[in-house]
N, C-alpha and C positions, 0 to 999 in steps of 0.2 A: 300691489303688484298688478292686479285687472286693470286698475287706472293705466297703470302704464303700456301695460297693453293695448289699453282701448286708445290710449293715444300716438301709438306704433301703427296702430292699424291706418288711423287716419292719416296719419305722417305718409305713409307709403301709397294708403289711395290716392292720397294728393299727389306724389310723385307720379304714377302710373298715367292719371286722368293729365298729366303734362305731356307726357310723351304721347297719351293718347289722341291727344287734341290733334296738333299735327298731321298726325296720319290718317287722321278721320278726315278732315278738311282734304290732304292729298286723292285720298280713296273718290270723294265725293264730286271734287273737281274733273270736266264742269257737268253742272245739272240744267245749262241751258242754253243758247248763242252765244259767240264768241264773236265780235269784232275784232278783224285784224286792219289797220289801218295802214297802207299804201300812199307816201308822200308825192306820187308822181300821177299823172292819168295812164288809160288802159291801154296796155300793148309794147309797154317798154320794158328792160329786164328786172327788173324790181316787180314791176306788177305782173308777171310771169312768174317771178319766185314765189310771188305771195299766195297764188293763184295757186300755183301745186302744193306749196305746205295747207295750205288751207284743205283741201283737197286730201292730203294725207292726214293731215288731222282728224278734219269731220269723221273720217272712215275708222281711225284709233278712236277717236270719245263717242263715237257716236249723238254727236252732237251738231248740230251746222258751226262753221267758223266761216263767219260774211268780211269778204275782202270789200273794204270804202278805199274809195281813192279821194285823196285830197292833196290835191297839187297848189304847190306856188310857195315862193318864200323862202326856196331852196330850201326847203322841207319843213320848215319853222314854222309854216297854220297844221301840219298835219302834228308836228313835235308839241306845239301849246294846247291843243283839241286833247292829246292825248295825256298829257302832263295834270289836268283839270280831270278826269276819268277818276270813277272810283276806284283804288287799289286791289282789286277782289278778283283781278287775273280775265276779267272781260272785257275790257281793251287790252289790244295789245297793236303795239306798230312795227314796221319794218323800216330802220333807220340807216342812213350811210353815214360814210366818211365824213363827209360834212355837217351832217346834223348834230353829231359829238364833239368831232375833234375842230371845226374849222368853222362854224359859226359864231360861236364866242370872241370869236380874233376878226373875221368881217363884220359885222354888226356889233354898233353901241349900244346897241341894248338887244340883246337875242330873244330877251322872254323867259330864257329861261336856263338853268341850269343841271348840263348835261352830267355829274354825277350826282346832284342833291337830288334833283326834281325828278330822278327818276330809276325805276327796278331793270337795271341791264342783265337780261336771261341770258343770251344766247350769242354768238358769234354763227351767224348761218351760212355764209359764204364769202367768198373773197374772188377776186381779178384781178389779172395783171393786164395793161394797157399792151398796147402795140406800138412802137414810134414806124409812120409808114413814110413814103413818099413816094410821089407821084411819077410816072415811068420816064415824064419827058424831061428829068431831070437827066439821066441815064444814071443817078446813084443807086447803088446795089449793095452797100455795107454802112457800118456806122463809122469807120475808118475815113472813108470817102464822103462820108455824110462831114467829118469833121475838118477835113484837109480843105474842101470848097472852102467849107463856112470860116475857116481861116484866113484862105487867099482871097474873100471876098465880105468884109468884114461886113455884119447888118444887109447884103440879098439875098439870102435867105431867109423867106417868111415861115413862120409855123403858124399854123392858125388852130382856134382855140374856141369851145362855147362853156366849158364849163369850170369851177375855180382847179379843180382836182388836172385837169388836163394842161391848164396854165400852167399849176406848179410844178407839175412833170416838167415842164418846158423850160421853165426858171430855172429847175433841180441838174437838169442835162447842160444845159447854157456855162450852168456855173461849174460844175466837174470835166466838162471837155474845153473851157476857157475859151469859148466862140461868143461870137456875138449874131445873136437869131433877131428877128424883129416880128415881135409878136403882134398877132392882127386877132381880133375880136371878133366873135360869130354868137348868135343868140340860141342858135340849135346844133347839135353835132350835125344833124342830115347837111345845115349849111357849111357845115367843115368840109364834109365827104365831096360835097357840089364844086366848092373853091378847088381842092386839092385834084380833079378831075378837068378844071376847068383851067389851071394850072396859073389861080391865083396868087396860091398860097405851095408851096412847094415841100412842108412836111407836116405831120402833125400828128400829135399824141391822143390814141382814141381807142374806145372798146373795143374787140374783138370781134362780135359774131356780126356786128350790123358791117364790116368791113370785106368780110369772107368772101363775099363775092363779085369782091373789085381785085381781091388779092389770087381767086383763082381766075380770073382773067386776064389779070397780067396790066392793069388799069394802076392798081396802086403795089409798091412794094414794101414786103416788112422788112426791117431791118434788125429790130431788138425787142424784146417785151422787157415787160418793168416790175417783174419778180426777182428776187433773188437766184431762185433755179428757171429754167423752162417751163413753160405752160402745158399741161395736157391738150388742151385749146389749137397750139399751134405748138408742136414736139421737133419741128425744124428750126424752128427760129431761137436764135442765143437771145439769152438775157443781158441788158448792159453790164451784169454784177461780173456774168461770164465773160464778157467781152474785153475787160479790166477797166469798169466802171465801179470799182469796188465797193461795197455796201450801196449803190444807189438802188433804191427801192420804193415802189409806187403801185403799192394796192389798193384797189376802189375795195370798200366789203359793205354789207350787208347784215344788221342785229337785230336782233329782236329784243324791243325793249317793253314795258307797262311804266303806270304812273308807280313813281315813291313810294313804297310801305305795303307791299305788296306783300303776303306769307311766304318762308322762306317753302316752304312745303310744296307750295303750288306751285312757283318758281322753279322749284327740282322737277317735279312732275313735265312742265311743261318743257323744262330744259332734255330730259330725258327723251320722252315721245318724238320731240323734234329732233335729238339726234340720231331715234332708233328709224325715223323717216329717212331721213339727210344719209342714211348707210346702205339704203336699199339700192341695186346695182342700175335699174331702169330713172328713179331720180337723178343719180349722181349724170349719168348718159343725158337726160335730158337739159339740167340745168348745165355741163359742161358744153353744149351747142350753146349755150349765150354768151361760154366766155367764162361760167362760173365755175368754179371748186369748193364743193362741199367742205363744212368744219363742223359745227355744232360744241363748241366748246363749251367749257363750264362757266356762270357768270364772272369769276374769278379774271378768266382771260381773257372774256369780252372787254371788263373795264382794263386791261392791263392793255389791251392793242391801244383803247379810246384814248388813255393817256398817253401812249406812247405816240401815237399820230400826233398827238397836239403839241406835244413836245419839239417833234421834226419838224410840224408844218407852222407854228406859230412864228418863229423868227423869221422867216422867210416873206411870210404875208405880210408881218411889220416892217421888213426892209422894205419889201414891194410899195406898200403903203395901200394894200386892197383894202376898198370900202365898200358896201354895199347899201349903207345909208350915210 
């Protein structure tokens, strides 16, 4: 009978010291710098989000969390740096739409693999684009944006710098059955320039870098590319609302680490960051760029990341987008 005691006992410490592991590791996270890794350079809205979460961070762990910018590759040298990272929750990056859902389908070889190679935490924000155009059109609706592009098959240009804003264009093209003629730009600011310049006459772009061509009457909005309305911009329909039914085109924003990360620390860090993302002066400042706080659970970050690849993959294949 002691025997089997003596071996109840240990049965159960061994149970205990399992749950306790965990917590312990939770509780401890972190005990030093925190890398948070920025696939873009300084002063864009990405690197502005990372900047405040980091920010809110340091001040919850007490700890520094150092924003690295690493640009190029449409995000892929900043996705493979971090992919190669020890799992132990100090890298960690801020990923978009494209670095999960739409690199694997432009490039033959990506590097790497957006649910193997890596711990998806968090869903930290999302955007809906703007479809604008330029005043000396004299279009002022998406009704009239489409009745032109009808009687005027292919002169209307949209111009474009990035894949996400292309497929907007492709996405619109093909539900309002017009024929747009897409023109290629290297930088959105050279979007903003053409469509001012009244090279290119509409085109699909962020929101906050536009604000102040839309409040001077330079460029007009006609639709965002949310399902409902933007807080962003609360006058302007959505094409969903307009009877562009399910079209939808959210840029977002995730916080990922490399593969095999604890699931422990991962909760912790998904937590903090969404008890930040809830505060009312965040939510204010990152909605001036356009964003809308989430902070989901990893669960829904990888459920968006497949669900975008899902939508944007055959698309990119008809197109036949390369990027090597």
């Amino acid at each position: 009978m002691t025997r089997i005691r003596h071996l109840l006992c240990i049965t159960l410490a061994g149970i205990a010291a399992a749950f306790a592991a965990p917590l312990a590791a939770q509780a401890a996270y972190p005990e030093h710098a925190v890398r948070l890794v920025v696939p873009f350079p300084p002063g864009g809205p990405s690197d502005i989000l990372g900047r405040v979460l980091a920010e809110q961070l340091s001040k919850r762990w007490g700890q520094s969390v150092v924003v690295e910018n690493k640009p190029g590759g449409l995000t892929r040298i900043a996705a493979m740096n971090v992919m190669r990272a020890q799992p132990d929750g100090y890298t960690l990056m801020i990923g978009i739409d494209a670095t999960f859902s739409m690199n694997p389908y432009l490039y033959r070889e990506p590097g790497y693999r957006p649910l193997e190679d890596f711990t998806h935490i968090t869903l930290i924000a999302t955007q809906s684009l703007v479809l604008l155009a330029n005043k000396g059109t004299g279009i002022s609706s998406m009704q009239q944006l489409i009745d032109e592009a009808r009687k005027n098959p292919g002169k209307i240009n949209f111009g474009s710098a990035t894949t996400s804003t292309q497929l907007a264009g492709e996405m619109f093209k093909r539900n309002a059955k017009v024929d747009l003629t897409y023109v290629p730009y290297k930088g959105n600011p050279e979007v903003t320039r053409a469509m001012l310049a009244n090279e290119v006459q509409i085109g699909f772009d962020g929101i906050a870098a536009n604000v102040p061509h839309i409040q001077k009457g330079d460029l007009v909005p006609l639709a965002t590319t949310g399902l409902q309305r933007t807080p962003a911009l609360p006058d302007v329909p959505s094409l969903n609302e307009l009877g562009m039914k399910g079209y939808e085109v959210r840029v977002w924003n995730g916080l990922s680490g490399p593969a095999g990360m604890p699931r422990a620390i991962v909760d912790k860090i998904q937590q903090d960051v969404k008890a930040a993302l809830a505060q009312p002066e965040v939510r204010e400042k990152l909605l001036t760029l356009g964003l809308e706080t989430v902070g989901s659970t990893p669960e829904e970050y990888v459920a968006t990341i497949n669900r975008d690849a899902a939508k944007y993959r055959p698309l990119i294949e008809e197109l036949g987008l390369r990027i090597d």
